[in-house]
C-alpha positions in Angstrom: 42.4 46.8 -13.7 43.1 44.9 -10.5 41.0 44.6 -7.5 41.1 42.1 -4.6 37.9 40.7 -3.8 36.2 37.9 -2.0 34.8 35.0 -3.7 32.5 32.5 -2.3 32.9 28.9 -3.8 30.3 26.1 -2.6 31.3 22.3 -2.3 29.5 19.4 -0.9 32.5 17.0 -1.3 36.1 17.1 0.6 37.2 15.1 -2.5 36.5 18.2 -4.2 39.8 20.2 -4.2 39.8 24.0 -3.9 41.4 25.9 -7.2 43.0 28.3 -4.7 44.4 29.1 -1.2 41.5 29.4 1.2 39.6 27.7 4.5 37.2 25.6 4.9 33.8 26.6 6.4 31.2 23.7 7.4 27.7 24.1 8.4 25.9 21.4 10.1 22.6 20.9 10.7 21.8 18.1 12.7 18.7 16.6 14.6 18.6 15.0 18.1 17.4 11.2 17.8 15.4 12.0 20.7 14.1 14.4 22.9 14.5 14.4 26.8 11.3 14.6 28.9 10.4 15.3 32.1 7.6 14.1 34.6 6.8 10.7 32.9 5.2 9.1 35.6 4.3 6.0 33.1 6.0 3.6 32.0 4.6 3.8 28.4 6.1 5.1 25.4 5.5 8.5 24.9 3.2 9.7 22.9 4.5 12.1 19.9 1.1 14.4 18.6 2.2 16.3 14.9 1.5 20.2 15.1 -2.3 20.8 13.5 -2.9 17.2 12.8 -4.9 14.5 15.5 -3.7 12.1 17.7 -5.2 9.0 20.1 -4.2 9.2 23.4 -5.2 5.1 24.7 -7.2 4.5 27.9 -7.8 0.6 28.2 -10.4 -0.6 31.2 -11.7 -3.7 32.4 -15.3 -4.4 30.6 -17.4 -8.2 30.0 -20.2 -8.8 28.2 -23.6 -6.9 28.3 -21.6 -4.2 30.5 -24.0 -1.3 31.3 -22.7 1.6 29.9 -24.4 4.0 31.6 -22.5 3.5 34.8 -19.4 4.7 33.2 -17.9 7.9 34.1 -14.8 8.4 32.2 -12.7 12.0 32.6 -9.4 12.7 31.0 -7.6 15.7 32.5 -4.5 17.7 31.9 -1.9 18.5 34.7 -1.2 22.4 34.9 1.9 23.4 37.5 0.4 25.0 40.6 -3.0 25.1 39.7 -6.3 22.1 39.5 -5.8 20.2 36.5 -7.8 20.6 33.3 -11.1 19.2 32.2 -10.3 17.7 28.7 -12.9 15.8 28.5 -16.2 13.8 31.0 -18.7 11.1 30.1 -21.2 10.0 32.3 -24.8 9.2 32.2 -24.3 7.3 29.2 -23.1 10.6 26.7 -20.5 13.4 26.8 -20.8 16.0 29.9 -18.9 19.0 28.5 -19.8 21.6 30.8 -16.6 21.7 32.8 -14.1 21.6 29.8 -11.5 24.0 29.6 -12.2 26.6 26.4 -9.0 25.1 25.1 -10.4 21.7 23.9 -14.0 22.7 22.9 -15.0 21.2 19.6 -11.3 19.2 19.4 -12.1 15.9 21.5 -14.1 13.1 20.8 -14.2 9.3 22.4 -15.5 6.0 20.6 -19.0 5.2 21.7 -18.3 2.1 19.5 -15.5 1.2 21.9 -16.8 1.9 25.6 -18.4 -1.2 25.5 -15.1 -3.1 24.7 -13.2 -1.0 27.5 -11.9 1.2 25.3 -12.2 5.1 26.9 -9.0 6.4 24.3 -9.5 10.1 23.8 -9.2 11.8 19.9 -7.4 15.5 20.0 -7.9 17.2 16.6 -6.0 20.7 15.7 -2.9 19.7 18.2 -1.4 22.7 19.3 1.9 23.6 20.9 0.0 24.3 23.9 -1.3 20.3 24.2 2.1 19.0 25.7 2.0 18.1 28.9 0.7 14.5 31.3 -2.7 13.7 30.4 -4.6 11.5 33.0 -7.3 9.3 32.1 -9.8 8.1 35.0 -12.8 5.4 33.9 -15.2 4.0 36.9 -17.1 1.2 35.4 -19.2 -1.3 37.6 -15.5 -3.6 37.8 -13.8 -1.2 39.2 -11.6 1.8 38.8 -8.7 2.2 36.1 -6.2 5.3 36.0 -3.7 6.0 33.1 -1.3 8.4 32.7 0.3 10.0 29.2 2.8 12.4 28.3 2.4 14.6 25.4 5.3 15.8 22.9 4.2 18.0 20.5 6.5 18.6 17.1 6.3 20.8 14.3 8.9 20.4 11.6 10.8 23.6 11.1 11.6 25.1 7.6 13.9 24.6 5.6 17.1 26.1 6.9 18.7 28.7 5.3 22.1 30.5 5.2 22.5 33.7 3.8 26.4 34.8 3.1 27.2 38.2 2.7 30.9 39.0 2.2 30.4 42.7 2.2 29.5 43.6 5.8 32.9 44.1 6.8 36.5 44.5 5.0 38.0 41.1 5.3 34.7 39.7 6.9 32.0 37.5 5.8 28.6 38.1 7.5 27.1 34.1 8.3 23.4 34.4 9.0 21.5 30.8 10.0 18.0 31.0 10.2 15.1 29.1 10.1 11.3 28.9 11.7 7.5 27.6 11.8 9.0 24.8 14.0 8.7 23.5 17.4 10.3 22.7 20.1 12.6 25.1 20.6 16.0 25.2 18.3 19.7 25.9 19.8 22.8 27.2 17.9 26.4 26.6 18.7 29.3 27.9 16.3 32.4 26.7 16.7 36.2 27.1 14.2 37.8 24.5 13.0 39.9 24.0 16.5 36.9 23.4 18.2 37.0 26.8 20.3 33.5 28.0 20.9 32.5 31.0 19.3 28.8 31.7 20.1 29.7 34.4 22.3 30.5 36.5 19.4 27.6 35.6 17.3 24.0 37.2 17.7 21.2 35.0 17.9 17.5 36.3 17.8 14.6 34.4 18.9 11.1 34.8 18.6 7.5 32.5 19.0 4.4 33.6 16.8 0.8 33.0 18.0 0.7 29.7 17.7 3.8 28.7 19.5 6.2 28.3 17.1 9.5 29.0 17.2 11.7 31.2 14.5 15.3 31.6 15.1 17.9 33.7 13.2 21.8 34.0 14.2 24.4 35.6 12.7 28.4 35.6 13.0 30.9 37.8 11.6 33.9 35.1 9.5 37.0 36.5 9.2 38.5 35.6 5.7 40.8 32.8 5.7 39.2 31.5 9.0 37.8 27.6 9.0 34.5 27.9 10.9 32.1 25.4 11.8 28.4 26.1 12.5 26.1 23.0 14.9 22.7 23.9 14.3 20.7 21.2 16.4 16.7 21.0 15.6 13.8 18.7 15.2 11.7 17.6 12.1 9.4 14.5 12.2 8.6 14.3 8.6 8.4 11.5 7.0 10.1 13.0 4.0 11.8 10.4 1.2 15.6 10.0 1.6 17.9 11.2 -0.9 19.2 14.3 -1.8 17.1 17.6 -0.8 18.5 21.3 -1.4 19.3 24.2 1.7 18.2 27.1 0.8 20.8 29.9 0.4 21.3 33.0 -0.9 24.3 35.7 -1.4 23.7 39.4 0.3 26.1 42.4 -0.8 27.7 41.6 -4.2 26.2 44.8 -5.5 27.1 47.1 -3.0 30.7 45.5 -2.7 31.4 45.5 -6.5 29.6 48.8 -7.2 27.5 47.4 -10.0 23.9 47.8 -11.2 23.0 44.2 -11.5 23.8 40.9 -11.2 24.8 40.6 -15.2 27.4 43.4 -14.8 28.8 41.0 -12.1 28.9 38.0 -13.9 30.5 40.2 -17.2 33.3 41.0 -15.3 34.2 37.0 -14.2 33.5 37.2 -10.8 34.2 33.4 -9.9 30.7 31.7 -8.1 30.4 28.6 -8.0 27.1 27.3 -6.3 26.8 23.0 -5.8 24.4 21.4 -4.3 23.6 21.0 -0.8 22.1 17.9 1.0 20.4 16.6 3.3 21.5 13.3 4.8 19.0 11.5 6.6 19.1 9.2 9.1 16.1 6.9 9.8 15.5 4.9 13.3 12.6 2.7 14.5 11.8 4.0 17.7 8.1 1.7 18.1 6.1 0.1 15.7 3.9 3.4 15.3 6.7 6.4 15.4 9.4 7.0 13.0 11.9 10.1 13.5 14.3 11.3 11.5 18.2 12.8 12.1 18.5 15.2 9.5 21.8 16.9 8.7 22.4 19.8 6.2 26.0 20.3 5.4 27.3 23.6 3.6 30.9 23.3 2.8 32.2 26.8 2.1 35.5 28.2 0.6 36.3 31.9 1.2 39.0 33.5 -0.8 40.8 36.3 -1.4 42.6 37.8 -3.6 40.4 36.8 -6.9 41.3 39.6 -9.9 39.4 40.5 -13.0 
């Protein structure tokens, strides 16, 4: 018997030459080196706080030797848009005065008592949450005078692995390309584009959602035409400090069953159905951007050949 049907063929190298007549479809994944911010009044670096984990926000003042103390007031503050600015944190009197702190940072800040006396006021925020970006202002009164500093707050969480999910059976002649990926922060962006550089994201359908704790999870699919070279930009951020080499994508194939009629996946492979899945990779690139903060540009690249006409 002869039947025409789609097969999918995976490569991860151009060098790698197709066995038959088809198009190339590339997938990259790519991170931004940097992220554009907004209402930096300082001229300091700034400061990069990992989802969940702590981070120092520095407050330097003037001090001397056998300083009192107990003239200090020290407040750090948070800037909200149309409204009076946050409590994060007050000293005065010689010890924490946490009456005014917004619910937000109860139990999550903590200065060095070690360190006021060196003019040290930097702030400690545990648990960081999305919701912690923004300008921080710090405000120490000491008997030498009066110190402001200002710092803005970008939060990252790394998102998921990415995943691509190819299912040839969702139209005749079509391949169904769904992108997805999640737990990740700040916000994600997909572009697809064919091989002549025409945008196609228009005809694609992107969903987007955020869960409780401000993460992002984004899923987007587009409809391939067979024979069609398509290339998908998927633009997102991940800060780990992950080891460079290869990693795999995750991917999986929808509708082989219900295309093919068969019970099972062995039935499929008994009757020579040609699938041929290599690896995919990440390539990282790595870029001092301080002494303290290390990003990374991570691509993904899935090189995909769709053909017809494959007979058993």
């Amino acid at each position: 018997m002869c039947r025409s049907l789609p097969t999918l063929v995976l490569y991860t190298s151009k060098e790698m030459k197709p066995r038959a007549e088809g198009a190339w479809a590339v997938a990259r994944i790519s991170v931004p080196d940097s992220v554009s911010l907004s209402g930096l009044i300082t001229a300091e670096s700034p400061v990069t706080a990992h989802f969940g984990g702590d981070v120092t926000l520095n407050c330097l003042f003037l001090s001397k030797p056998g300083m009192n103390i107990q003239h200090l007031t020290i407040t750090w503050q948070k800037e909200r848009a149309g409204a009076e600015a946050l409590v994060v944190h007050s000293h005065y009197y010689g010890k924490d005065q946490l009456e005014r702190q917004d619910e937000a940072y109860r139990n999550r800040t903590q200065l060095d008592p070690e360190g006021l006396a060196q003019g040290n006021a930097s702030l400690t925020l545990s648990g960081v949450r999305t919701q912690d970006e923004g300008i921080y202002h710090c405000h120490v009164t000491s008997e030498l005078g009066t110190t402001s500093e200002t710092k803005q707050v970008t939060v990252m969480a790394p998102y998921s692995e990415p995943h691509l999910t190819i299912d040839p059976s969702f139209w005749p002649d079509h391949t169904l390309l769904t992108f997805s990926l999640g737990g990740g922060y700040p916000q994600a962006s997909v572009a697809w584009r064919d091989g002549m550089g025409t945008n196609l994201t228009e005809l694609s359908s992107t969903t987007e959602s955020v869960d409780a704790w401000g993460l992002y999870t984004l899923r987007s699919e587009l409809a391939v035409p067979m024979g069609q070279t398509t290339n998908l930009t998927v633009p997102f951020h991940d800060f780990q400090d992950l080891p460079h080499g290869l990693q795999s994508c995750g991917i999986s194939w929808g509708g082989w069953q219900e295309l093919m009629g068969f019970g099972d996946s062995q039935e499929v492979i008994a009757h020579s159905v040609q699938l041929l899945v290599s690896l995919i990779y990440f390539r990282w690139k790595k870029e001092q951007f301080s002494s303290e903060e290390t990003r990374l540009s991570k691509m993904c690249i899935f090189i995909l050949i769709l053909f017809k006409n494959v007979y058993f």
